[in-house]
PDB file of N, CA, C, O and CB in Angstrom:
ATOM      1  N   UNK A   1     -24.676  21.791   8.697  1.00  0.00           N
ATOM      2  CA  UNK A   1     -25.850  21.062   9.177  1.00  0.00           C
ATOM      3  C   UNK A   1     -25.420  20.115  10.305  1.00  0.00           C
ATOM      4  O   UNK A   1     -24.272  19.717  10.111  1.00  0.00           O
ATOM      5  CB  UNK A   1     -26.535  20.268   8.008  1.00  0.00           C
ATOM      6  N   UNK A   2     -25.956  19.649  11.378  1.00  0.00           N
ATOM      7  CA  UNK A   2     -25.587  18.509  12.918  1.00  0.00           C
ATOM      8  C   UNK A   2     -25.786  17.563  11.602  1.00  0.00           C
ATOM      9  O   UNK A   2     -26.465  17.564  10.576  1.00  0.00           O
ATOM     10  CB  UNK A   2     -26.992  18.270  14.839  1.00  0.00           C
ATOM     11  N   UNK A   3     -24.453  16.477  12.452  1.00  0.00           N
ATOM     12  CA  UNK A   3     -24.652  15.570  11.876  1.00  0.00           C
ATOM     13  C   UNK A   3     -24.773  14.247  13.036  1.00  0.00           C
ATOM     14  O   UNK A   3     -23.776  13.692  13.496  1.00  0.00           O
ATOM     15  CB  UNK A   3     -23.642  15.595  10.833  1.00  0.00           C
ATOM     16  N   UNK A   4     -25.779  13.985  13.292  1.00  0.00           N
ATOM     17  CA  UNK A   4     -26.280  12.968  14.262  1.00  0.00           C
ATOM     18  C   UNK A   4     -24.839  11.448  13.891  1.00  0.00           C
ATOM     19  O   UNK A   4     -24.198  11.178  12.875  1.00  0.00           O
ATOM     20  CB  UNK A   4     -28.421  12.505  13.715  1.00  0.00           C
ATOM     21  N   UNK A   5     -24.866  10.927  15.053  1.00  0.00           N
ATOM     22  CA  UNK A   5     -23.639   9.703  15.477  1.00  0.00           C
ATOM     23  C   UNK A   5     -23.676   8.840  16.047  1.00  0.00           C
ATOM     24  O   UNK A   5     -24.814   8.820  16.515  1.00  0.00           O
ATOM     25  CB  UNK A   5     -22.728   9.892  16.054  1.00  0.00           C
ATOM     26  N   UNK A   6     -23.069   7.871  16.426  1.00  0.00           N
ATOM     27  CA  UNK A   6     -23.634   6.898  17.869  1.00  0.00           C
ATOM     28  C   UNK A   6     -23.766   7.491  18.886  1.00  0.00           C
ATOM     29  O   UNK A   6     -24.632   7.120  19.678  1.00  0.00           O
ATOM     30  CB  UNK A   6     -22.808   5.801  18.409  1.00  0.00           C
ATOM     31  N   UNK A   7     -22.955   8.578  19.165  1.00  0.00           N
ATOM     32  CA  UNK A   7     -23.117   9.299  20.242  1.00  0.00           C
ATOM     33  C   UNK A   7     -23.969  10.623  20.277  1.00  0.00           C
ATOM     34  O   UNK A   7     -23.717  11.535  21.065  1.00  0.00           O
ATOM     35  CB  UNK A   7     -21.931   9.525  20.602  1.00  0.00           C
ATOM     36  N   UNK A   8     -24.941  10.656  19.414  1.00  0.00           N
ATOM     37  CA  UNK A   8     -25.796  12.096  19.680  1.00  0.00           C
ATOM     38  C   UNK A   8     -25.960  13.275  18.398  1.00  0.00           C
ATOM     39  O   UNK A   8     -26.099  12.578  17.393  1.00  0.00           O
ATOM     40  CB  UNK A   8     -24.936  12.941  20.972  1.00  0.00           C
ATOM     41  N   UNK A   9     -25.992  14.261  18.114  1.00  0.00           N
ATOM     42  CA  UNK A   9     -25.950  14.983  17.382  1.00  0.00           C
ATOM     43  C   UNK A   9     -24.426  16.196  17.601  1.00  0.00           C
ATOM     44  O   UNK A   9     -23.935  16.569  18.667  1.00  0.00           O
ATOM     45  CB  UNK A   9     -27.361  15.393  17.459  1.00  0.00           C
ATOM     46  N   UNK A  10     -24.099  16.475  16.515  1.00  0.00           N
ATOM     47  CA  UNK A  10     -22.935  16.790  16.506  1.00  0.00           C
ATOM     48  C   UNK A  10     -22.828  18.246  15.954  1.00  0.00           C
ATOM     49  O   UNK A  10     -23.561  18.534  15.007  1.00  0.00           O
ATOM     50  CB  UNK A  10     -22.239  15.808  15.831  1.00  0.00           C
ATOM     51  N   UNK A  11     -22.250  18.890  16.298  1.00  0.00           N
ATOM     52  CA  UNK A  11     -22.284  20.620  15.263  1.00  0.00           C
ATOM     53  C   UNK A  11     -20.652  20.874  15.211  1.00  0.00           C
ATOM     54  O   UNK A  11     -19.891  21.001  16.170  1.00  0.00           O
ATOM     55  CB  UNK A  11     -23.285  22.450  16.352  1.00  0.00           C
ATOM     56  N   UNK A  12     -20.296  20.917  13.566  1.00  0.00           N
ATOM     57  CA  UNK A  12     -19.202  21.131  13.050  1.00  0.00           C
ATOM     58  C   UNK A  12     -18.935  22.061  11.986  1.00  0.00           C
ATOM     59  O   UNK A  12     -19.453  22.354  10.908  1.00  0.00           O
ATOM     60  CB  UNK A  12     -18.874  20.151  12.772  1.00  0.00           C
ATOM     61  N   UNK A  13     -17.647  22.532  12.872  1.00  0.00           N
ATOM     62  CA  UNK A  13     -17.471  24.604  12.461  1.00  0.00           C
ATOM     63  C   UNK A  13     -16.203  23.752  11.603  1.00  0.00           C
ATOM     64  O   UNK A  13     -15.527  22.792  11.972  1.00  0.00           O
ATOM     65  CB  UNK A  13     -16.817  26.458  14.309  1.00  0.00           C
ATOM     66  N   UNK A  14     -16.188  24.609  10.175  1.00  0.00           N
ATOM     67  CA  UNK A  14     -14.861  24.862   9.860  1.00  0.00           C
ATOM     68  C   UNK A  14     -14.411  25.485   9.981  1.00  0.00           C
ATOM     69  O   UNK A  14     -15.053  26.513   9.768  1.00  0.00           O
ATOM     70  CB  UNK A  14     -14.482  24.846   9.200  1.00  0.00           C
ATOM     71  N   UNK A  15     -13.006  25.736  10.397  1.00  0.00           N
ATOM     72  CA  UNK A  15     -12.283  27.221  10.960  1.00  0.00           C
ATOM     73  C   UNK A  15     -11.568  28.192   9.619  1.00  0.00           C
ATOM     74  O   UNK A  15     -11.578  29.416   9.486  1.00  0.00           O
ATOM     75  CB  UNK A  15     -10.779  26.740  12.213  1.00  0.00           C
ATOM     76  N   UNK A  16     -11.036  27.249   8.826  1.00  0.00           N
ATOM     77  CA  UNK A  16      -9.811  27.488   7.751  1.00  0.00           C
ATOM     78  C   UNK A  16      -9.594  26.023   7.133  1.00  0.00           C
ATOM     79  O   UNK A  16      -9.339  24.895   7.556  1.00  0.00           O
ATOM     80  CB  UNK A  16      -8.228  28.111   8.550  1.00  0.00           C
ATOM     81  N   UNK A  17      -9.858  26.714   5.784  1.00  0.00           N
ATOM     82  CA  UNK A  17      -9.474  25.578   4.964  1.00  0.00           C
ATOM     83  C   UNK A  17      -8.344  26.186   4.060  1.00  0.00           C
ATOM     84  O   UNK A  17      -8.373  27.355   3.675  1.00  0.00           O
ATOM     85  CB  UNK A  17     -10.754  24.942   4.103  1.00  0.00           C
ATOM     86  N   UNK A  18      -7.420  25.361   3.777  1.00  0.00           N
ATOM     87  CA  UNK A  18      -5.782  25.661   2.904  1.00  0.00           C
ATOM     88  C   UNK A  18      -5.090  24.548   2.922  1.00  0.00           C
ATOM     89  O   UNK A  18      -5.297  23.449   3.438  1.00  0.00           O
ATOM     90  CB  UNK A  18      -4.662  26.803   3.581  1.00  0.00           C
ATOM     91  N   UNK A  19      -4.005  25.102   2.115  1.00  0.00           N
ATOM     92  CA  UNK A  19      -3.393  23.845   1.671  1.00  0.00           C
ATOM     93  C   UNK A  19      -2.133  24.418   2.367  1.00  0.00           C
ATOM     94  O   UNK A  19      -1.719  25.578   2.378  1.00  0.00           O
ATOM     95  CB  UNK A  19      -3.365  23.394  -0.084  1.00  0.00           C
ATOM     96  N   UNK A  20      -1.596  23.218   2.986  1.00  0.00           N
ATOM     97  CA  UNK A  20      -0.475  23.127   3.692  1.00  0.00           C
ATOM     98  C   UNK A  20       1.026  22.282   3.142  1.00  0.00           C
ATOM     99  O   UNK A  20       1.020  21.093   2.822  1.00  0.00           O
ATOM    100  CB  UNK A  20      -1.026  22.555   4.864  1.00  0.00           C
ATOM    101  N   UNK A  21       1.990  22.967   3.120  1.00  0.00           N
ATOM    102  CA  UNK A  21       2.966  22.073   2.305  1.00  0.00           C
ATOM    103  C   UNK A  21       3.425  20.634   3.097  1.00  0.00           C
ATOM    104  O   UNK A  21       3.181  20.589   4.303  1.00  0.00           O
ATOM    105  CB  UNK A  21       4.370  23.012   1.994  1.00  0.00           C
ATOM    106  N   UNK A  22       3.881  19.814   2.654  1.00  0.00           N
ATOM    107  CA  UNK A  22       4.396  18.824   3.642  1.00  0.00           C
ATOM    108  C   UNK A  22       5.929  18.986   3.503  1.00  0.00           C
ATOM    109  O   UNK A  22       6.524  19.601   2.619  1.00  0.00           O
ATOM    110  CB  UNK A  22       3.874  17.250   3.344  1.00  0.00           C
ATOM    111  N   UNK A  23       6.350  18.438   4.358  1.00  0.00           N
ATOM    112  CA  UNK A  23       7.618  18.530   4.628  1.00  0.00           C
ATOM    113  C   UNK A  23       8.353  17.315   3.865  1.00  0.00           C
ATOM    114  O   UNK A  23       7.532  16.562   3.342  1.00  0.00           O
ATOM    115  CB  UNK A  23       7.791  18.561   6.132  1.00  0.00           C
ATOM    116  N   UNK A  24       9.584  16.968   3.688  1.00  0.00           N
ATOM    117  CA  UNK A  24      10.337  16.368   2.687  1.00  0.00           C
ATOM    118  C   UNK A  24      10.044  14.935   2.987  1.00  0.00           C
ATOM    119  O   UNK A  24       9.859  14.042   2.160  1.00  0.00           O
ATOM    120  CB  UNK A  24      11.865  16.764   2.687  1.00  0.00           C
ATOM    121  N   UNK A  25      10.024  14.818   4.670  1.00  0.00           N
ATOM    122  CA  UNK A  25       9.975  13.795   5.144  1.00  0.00           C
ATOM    123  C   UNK A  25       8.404  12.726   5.543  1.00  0.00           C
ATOM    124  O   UNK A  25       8.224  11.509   5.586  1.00  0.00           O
ATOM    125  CB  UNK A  25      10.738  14.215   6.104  1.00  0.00           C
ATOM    126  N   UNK A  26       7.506  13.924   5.775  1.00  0.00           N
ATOM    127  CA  UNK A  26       6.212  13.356   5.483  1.00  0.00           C
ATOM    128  C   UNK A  26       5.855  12.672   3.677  1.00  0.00           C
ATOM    129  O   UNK A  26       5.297  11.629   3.336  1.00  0.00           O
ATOM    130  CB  UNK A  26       5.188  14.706   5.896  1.00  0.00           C
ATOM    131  N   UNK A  27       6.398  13.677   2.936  1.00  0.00           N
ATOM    132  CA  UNK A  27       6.094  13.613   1.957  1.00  0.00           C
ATOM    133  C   UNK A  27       6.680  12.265   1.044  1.00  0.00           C
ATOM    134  O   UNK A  27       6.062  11.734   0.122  1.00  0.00           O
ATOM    135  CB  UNK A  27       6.340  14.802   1.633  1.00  0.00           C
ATOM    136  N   UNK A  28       7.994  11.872   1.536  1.00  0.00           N
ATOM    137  CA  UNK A  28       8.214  10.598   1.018  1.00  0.00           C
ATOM    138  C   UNK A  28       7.688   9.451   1.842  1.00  0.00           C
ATOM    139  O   UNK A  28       7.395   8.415   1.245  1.00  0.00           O
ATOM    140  CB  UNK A  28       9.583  10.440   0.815  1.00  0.00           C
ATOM    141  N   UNK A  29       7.488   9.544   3.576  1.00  0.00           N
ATOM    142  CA  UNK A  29       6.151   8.342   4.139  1.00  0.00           C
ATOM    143  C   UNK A  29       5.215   8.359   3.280  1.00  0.00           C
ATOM    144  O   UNK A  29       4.747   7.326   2.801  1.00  0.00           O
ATOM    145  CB  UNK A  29       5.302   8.627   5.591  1.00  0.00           C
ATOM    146  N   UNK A  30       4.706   9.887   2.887  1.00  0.00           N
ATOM    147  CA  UNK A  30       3.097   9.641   1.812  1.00  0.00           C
ATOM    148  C   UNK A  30       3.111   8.793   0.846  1.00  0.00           C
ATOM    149  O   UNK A  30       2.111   8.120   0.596  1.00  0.00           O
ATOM    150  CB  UNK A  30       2.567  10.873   0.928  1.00  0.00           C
ATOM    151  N   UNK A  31       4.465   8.669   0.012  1.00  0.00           N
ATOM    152  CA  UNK A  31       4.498   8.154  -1.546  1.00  0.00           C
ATOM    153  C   UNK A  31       4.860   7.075  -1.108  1.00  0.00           C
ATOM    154  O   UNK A  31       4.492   6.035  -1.654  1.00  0.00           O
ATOM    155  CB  UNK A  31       5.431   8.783  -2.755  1.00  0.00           C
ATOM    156  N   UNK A  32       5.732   7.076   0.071  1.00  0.00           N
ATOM    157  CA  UNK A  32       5.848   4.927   0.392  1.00  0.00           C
ATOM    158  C   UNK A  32       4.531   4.606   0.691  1.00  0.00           C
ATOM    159  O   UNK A  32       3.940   3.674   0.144  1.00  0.00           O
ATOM    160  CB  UNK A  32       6.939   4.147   2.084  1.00  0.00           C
ATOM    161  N   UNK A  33       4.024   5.358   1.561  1.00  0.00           N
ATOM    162  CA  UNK A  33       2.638   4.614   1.583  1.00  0.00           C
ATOM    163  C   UNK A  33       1.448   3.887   0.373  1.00  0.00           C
ATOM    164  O   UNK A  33       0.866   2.814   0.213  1.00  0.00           O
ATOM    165  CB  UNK A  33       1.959   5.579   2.178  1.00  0.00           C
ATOM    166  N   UNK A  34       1.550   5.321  -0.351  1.00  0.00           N
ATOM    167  CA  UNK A  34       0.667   5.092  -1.903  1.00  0.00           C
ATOM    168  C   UNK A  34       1.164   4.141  -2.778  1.00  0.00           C
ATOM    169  O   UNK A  34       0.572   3.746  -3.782  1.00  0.00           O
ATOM    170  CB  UNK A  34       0.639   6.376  -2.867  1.00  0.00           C
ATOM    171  N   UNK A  35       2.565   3.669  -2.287  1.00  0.00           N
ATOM    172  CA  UNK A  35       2.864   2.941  -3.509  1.00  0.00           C
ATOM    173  C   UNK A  35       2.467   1.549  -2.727  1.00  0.00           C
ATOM    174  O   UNK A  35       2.155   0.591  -3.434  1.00  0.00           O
ATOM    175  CB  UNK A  35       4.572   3.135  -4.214  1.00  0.00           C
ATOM    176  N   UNK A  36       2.466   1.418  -1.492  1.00  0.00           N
ATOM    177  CA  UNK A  36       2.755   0.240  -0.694  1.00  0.00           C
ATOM    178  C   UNK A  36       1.264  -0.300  -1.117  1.00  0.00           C
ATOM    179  O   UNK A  36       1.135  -1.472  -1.470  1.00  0.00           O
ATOM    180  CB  UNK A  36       3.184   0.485   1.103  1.00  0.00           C
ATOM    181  N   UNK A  37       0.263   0.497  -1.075  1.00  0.00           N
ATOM    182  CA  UNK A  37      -1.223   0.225  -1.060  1.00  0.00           C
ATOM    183  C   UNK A  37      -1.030  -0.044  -2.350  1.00  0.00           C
ATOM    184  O   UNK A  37      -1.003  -1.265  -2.502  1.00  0.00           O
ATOM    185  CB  UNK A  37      -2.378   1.331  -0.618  1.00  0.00           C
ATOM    186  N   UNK A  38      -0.796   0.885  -3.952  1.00  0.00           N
ATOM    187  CA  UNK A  38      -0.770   0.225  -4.887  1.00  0.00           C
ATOM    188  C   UNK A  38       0.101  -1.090  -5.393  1.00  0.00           C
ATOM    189  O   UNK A  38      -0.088  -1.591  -6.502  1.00  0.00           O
ATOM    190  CB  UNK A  38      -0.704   1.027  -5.459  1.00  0.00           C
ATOM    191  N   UNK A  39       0.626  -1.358  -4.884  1.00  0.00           N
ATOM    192  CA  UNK A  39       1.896  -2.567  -5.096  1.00  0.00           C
ATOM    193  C   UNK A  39       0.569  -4.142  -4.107  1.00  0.00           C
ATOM    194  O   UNK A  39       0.491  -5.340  -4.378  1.00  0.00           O
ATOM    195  CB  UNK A  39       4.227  -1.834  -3.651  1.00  0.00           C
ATOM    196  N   UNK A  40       0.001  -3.526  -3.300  1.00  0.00           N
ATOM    197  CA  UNK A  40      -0.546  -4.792  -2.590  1.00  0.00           C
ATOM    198  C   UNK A  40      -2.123  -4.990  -3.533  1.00  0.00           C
ATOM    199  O   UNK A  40      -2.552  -6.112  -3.802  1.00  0.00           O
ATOM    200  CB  UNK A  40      -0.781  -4.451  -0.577  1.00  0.00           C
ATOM    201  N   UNK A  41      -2.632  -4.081  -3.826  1.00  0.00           N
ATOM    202  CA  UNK A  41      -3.767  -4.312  -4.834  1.00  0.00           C
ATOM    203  C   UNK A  41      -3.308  -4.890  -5.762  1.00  0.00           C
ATOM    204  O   UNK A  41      -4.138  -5.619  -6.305  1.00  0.00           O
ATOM    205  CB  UNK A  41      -4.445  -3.249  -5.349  1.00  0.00           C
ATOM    206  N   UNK A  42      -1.717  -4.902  -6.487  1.00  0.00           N
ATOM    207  CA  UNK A  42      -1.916  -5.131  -7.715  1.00  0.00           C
ATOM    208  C   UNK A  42      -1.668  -6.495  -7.229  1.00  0.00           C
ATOM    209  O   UNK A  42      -2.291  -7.379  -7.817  1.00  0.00           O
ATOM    210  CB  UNK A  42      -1.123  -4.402  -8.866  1.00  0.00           C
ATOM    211  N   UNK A  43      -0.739  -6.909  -6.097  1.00  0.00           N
ATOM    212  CA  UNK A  43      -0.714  -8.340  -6.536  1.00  0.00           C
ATOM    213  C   UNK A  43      -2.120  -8.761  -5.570  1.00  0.00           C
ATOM    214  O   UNK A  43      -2.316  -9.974  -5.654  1.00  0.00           O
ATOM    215  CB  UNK A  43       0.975  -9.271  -6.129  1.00  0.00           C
ATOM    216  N   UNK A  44      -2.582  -8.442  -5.165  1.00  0.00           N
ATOM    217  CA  UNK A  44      -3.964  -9.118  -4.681  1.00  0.00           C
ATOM    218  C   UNK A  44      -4.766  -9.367  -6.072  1.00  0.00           C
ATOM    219  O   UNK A  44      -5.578 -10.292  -6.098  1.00  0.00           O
ATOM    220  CB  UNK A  44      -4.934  -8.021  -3.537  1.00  0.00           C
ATOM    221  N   UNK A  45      -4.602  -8.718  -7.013  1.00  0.00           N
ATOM    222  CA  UNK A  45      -5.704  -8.991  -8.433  1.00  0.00           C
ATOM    223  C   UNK A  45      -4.449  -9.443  -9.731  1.00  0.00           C
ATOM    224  O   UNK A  45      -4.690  -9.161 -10.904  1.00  0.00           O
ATOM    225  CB  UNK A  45      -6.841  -7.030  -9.027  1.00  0.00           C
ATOM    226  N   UNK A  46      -3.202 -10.120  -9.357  1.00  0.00           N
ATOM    227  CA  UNK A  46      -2.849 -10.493  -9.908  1.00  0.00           C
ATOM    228  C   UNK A  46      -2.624 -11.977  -9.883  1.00  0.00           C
ATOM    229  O   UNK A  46      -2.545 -12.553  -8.798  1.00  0.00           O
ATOM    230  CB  UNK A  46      -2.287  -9.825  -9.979  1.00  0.00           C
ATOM    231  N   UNK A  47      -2.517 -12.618 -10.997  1.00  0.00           N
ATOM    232  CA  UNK A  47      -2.737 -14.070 -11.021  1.00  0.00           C
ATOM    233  C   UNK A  47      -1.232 -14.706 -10.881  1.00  0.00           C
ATOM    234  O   UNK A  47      -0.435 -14.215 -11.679  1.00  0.00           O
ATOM    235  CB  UNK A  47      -3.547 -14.546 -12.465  1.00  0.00           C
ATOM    236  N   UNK A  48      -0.766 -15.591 -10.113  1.00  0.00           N
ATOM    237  CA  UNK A  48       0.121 -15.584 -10.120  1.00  0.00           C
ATOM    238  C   UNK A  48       0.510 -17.546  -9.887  1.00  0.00           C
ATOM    239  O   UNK A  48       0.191 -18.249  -8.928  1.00  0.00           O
ATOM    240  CB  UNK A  48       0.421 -14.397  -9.234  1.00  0.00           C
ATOM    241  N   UNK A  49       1.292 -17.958 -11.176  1.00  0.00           N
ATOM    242  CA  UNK A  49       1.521 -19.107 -11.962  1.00  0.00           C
ATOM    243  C   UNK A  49       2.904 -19.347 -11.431  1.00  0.00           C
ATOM    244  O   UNK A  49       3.765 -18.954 -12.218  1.00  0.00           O
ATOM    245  CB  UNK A  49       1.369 -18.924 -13.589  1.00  0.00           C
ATOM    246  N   UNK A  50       3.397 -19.913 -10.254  1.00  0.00           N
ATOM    247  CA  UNK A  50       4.660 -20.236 -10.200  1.00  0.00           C
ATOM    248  C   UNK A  50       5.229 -21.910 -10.676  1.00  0.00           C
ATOM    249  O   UNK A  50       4.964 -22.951 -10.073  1.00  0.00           O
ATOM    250  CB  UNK A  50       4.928 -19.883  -8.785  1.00  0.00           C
ATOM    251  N   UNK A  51       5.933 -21.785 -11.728  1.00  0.00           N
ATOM    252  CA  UNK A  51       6.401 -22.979 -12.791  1.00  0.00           C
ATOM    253  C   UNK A  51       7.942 -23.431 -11.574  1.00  0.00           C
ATOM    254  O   UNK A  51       8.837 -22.748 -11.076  1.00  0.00           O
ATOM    255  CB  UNK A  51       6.959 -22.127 -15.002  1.00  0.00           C
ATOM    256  N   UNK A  52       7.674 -24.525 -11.528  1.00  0.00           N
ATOM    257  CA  UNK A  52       8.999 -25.472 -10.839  1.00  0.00           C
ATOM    258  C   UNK A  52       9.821 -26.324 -11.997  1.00  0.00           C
ATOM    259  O   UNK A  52      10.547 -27.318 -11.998  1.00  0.00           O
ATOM    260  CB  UNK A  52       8.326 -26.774  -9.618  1.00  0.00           C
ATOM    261  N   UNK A  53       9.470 -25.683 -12.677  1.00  0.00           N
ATOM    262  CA  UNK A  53      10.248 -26.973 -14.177  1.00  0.00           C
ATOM    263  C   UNK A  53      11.489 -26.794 -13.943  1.00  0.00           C
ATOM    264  O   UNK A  53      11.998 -27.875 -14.243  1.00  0.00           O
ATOM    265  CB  UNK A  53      10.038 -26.611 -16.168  1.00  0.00           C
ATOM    266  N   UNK A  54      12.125 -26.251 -13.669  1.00  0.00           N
ATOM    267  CA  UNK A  54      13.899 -25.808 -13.527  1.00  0.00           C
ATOM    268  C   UNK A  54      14.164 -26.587 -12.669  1.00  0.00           C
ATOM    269  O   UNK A  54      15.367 -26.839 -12.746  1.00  0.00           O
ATOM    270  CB  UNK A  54      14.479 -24.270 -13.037  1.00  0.00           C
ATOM    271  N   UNK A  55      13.424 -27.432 -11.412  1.00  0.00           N
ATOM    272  CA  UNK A  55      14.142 -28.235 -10.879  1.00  0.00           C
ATOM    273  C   UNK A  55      13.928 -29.362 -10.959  1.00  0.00           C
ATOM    274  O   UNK A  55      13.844 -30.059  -9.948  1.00  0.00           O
ATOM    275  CB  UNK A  55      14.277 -28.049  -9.962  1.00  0.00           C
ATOM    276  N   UNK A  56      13.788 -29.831 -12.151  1.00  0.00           N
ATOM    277  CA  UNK A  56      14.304 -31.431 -12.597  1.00  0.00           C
ATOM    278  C   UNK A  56      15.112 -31.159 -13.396  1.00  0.00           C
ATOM    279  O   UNK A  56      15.743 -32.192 -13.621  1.00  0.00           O
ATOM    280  CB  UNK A  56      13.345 -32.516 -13.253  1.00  0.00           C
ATOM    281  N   UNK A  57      15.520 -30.277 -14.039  1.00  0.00           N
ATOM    282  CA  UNK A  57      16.711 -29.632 -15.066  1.00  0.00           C
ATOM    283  C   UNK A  57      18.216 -29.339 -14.274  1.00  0.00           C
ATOM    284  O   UNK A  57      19.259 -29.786 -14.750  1.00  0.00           O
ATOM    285  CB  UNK A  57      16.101 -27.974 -15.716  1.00  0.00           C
ATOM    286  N   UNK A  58      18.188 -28.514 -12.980  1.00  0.00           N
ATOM    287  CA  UNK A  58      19.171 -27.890 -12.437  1.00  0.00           C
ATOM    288  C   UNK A  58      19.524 -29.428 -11.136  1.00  0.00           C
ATOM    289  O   UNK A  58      18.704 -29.989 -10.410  1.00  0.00           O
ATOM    290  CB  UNK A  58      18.578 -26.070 -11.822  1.00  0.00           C
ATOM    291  N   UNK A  59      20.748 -29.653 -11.258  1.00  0.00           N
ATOM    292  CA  UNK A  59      21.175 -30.659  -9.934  1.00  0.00           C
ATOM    293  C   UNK A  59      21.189 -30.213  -8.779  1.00  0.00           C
ATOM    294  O   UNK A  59      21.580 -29.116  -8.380  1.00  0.00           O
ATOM    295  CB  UNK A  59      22.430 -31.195  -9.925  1.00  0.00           C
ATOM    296  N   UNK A  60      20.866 -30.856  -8.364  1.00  0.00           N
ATOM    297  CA  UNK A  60      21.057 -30.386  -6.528  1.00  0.00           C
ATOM    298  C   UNK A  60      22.171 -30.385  -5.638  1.00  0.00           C
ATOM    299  O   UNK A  60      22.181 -29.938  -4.491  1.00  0.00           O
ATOM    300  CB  UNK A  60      20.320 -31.212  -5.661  1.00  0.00           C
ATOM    301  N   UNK A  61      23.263 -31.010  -6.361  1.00  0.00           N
ATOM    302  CA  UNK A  61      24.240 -31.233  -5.774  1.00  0.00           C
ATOM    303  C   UNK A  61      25.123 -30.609  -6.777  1.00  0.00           C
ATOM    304  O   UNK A  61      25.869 -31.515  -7.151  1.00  0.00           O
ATOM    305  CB  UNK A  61      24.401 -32.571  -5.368  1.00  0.00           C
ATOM    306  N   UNK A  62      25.406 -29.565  -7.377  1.00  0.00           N
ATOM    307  CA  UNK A  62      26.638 -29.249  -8.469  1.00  0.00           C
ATOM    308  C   UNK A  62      27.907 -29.823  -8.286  1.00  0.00           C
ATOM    309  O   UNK A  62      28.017 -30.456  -7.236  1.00  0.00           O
ATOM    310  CB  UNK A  62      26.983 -27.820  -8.541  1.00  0.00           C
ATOM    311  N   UNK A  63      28.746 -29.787  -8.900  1.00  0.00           N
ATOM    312  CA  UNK A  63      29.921 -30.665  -8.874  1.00  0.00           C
ATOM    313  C   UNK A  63      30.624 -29.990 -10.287  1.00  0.00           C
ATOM    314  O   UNK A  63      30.193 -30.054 -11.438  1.00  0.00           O
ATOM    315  CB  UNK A  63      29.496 -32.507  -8.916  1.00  0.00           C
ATOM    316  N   UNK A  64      32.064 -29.212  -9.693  1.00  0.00           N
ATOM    317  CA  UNK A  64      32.999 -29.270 -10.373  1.00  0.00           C
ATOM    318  C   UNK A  64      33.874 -30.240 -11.622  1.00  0.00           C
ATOM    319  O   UNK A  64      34.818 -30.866 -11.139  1.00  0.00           O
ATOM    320  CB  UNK A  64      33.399 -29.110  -9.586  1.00  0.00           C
ATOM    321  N   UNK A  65      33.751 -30.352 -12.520  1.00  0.00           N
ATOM    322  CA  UNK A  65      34.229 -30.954 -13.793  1.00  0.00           C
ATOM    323  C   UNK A  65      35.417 -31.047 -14.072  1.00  0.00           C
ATOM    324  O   UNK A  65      35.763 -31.553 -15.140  1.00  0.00           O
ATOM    325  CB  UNK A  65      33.829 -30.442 -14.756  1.00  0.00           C
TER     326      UNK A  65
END
Protein backbone atom coordinates (compact mmCIF):
# COMPACT_ATOMS: atom_id res chain seq x y z
CA UNK A 1 0.00 0.00 0.00
CA UNK A 2 1.82 4.11 -0.62
CA UNK A 3 2.62 5.14 2.36
CA UNK A 4 2.21 9.01 2.35
CA UNK A 5 5.43 11.19 4.35
CA UNK A 6 6.55 14.68 4.76
CA UNK A 7 7.62 14.42 1.53
CA UNK A 8 4.64 12.99 -0.57
CA UNK A 9 3.40 9.56 -1.14
CA UNK A 10 5.72 6.78 -1.33
CA UNK A 11 5.50 3.14 -3.15
CA UNK A 12 7.54 0.35 -1.50
CA UNK A 13 8.59 -2.97 -3.31
CA UNK A 14 10.08 -5.69 -1.29
CA UNK A 15 12.63 -7.41 -3.29
CA UNK A 16 13.78 -10.49 -0.90
CA UNK A 17 13.31 -11.11 2.41
CA UNK A 18 16.02 -13.69 4.37
CA UNK A 19 18.00 -14.02 6.92
CA UNK A 20 21.50 -13.15 6.59
CA UNK A 21 24.32 -14.43 8.88
CA UNK A 22 26.45 -11.79 10.57
CA UNK A 23 29.83 -11.98 10.68
CA UNK A 24 31.90 -12.64 14.01
CA UNK A 25 32.69 -9.16 14.15
CA UNK A 26 29.35 -7.42 13.59
CA UNK A 27 27.98 -9.87 15.75
CA UNK A 28 29.93 -9.09 18.92
CA UNK A 29 29.33 -4.85 18.10
CA UNK A 30 25.54 -6.28 18.19
CA UNK A 31 25.82 -7.90 21.76
CA UNK A 32 28.08 -4.86 23.02
CA UNK A 33 25.55 -2.83 21.89
CA UNK A 34 22.44 -4.81 23.54
CA UNK A 35 24.14 -5.09 26.55
CA UNK A 36 25.30 -1.36 26.59
CA UNK A 37 21.47 -0.31 26.16
CA UNK A 38 20.56 -2.96 28.80
CA UNK A 39 23.25 -2.04 31.42
CA UNK A 40 22.08 1.91 30.92
CA UNK A 41 18.25 1.15 31.52
CA UNK A 42 19.04 -0.77 34.36
CA UNK A 43 20.91 1.82 36.10
CA UNK A 44 18.61 4.60 34.85
CA UNK A 45 15.66 2.62 36.97
CA UNK A 46 17.96 1.77 39.54
CA UNK A 47 18.04 3.46 42.89
CA UNK A 48 21.17 4.17 43.87
CA UNK A 49 22.19 4.93 47.89
CA UNK A 50 25.84 5.85 48.06
CA UNK A 51 26.83 5.48 52.08
CA UNK A 52 30.19 7.63 53.02
CA UNK A 53 30.34 6.07 56.55
CA UNK A 54 33.85 4.53 55.91
CA UNK A 55 35.25 7.84 55.93
CA UNK A 56 35.12 8.86 59.41
CA UNK A 57 36.32 5.24 60.19
CA UNK A 58 39.35 4.97 57.59
CA UNK A 59 42.38 7.87 58.26
CA UNK A 60 43.43 9.94 55.76
CA UNK A 61 46.74 9.99 56.41
CA UNK A 62 47.83 6.10 57.21
CA UNK A 63 50.89 5.75 59.07
CA UNK A 64 53.09 2.83 59.60
CA UNK A 65 53.21 1.35 63.32
Amino acid sequence: APVETQFGWHLIQLINRGVLPLSDALYTNEQNAYYQNWLSEVKDAAEIKINDVWKDVVPSDPSIQ
